[in-house]
C-alpha positions in Angstrom: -21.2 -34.9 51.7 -19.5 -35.7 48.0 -16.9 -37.2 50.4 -18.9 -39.7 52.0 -20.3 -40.8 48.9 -17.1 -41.1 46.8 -16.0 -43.2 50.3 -19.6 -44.9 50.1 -19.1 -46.5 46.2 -15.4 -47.0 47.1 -16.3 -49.2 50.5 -19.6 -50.9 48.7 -16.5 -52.1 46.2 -14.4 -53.4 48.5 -11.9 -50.4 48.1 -9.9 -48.6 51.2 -8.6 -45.5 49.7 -6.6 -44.7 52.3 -4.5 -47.9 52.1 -4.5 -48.0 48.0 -3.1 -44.1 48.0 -0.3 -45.5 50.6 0.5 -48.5 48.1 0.7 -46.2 45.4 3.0 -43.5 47.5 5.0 -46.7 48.4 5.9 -48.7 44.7 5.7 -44.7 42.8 7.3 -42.7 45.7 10.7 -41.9 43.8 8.4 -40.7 40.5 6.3 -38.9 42.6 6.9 -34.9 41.6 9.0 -35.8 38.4 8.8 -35.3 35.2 8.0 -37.9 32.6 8.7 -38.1 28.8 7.6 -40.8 26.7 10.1 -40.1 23.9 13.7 -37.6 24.1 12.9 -33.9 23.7 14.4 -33.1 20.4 14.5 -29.8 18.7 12.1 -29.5 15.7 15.0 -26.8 13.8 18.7 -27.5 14.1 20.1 -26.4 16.9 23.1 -24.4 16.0 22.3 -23.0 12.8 19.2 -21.2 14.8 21.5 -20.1 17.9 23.6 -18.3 15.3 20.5 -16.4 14.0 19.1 -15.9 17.7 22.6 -14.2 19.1 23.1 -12.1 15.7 19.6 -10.7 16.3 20.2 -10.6 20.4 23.5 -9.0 19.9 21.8 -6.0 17.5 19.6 -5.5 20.7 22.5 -5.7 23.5 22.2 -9.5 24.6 25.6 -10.9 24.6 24.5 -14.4 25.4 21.8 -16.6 24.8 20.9 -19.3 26.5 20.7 -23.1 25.0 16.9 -23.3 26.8 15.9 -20.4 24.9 16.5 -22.1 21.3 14.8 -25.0 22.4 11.7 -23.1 23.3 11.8 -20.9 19.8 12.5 -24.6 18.1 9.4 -26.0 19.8 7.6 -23.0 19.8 8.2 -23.3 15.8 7.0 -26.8 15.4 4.0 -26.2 17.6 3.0 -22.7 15.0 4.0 -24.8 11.7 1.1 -27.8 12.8 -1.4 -25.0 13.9 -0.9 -23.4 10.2 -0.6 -27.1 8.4 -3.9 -27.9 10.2 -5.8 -25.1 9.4 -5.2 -25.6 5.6 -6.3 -28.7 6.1 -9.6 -27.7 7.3 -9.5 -25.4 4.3 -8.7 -27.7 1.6 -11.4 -30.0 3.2 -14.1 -28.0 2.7 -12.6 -26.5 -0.8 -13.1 -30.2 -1.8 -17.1 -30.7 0.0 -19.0 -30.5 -3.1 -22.8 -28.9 -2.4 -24.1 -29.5 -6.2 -26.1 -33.1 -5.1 -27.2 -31.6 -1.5 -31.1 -30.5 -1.5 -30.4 -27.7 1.1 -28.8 -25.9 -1.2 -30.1 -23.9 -4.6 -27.3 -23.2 -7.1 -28.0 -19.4 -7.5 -25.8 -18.8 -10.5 -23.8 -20.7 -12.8 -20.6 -19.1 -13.5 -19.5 -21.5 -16.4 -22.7 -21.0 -18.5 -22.9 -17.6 -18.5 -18.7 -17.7 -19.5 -19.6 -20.2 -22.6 -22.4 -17.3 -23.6 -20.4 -14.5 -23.3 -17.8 -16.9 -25.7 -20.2 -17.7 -27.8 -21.3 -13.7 -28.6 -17.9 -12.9 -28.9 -17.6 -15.6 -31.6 -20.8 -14.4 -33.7 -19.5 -11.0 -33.5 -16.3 -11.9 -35.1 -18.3 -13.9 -37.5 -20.6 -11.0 -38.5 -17.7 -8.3 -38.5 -15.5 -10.8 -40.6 -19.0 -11.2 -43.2 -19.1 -7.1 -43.3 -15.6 -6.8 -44.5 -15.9 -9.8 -46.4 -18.9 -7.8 -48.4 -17.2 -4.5 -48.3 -13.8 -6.2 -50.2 -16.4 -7.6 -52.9 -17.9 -4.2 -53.4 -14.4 -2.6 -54.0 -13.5 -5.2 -56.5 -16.5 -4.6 -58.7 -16.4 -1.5 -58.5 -15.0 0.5 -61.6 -13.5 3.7 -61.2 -11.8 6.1 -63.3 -8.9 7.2 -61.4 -6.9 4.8 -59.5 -7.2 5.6 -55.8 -4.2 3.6 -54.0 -6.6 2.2 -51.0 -9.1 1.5 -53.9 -6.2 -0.6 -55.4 -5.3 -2.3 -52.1 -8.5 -3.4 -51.5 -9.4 -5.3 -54.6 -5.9 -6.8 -54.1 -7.3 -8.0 -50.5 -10.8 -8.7 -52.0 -8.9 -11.2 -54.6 -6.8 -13.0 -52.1 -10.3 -13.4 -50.0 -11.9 -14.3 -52.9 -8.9 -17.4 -53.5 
């Protein structure tokens, strides 16, 4: 039935398929069942360099030789896994660059950078305040008078002048 209508359009056009498959067979009758290439087949790797490396590993597993086929399939074999990989990081670095900030599907749950510039800026005021303590504990040892002379007494009015400069 799908026949007869295939036939049916092709007639109500004007078309005989049985004499336009013969014309074809006729003018394309020595390509018929060959192969064709639009460009020469040429290995992605070099071709002797990798036959070296292919009968050095062959030979550790008994294979005395290796056929020139067989490093033109692992060359092409190559090429075809090295655009898979290139063209998945693609994808990736695609959507590494998408930015979803101006989007209104989606809520910014936490901002990393904000919460690093707090944490920096508590780290800062601690040093501040620890730096004001010792500051305040030098000045205590300088005016204070004792009667014997400790050594770390003596240091630190030495430090509590040079803060004090």
């Amino acid at each position: 039935r799908d026949d007869d209508d295939i036939n049916d359009v092709a007639s109500m056009a004007g078309v005989n398929l049985n004499e336009e498959s013969a014309r074809i067979m006729a003018t394309n009758s020595d390509l018929v069942g060959t192969q064709m290439q639009s460009c020469k087949d040429e290995p992605f790797l070099a071709a002797v360099p990798l036959h070296k490396r292919i009968l050095e590993t062959a030979k550790k597993l008994g294979i005395t030789d290796v056929p020139a086929e067989v490093v033109t399939f692992i060359s092409h074999a190559t090429q075809n896994r090295l655009r898979t990989v290139i063209e998945k990081v693609t994808v990736i670095t695609q959507h590494r660059m998408e930015s979803y900030k101006d989007d209104e599907w989606y809520e910014q749950a936490t901002d990393v950078r904000a919460q690093l510039k707090f944490f920096e800026q508590l780290e800062r005021l601690e040093k501040q305040r620890k730096d004001e303590q010792e500051r305040e504990i030098l000045l205590k040892a300088a005016k204070s008078r004792s009667r014997q002379e400790d050594p770390e007494q003596a240091r630190l009015k030495q430090k509590a002048k040079e803060v004090s400069r």
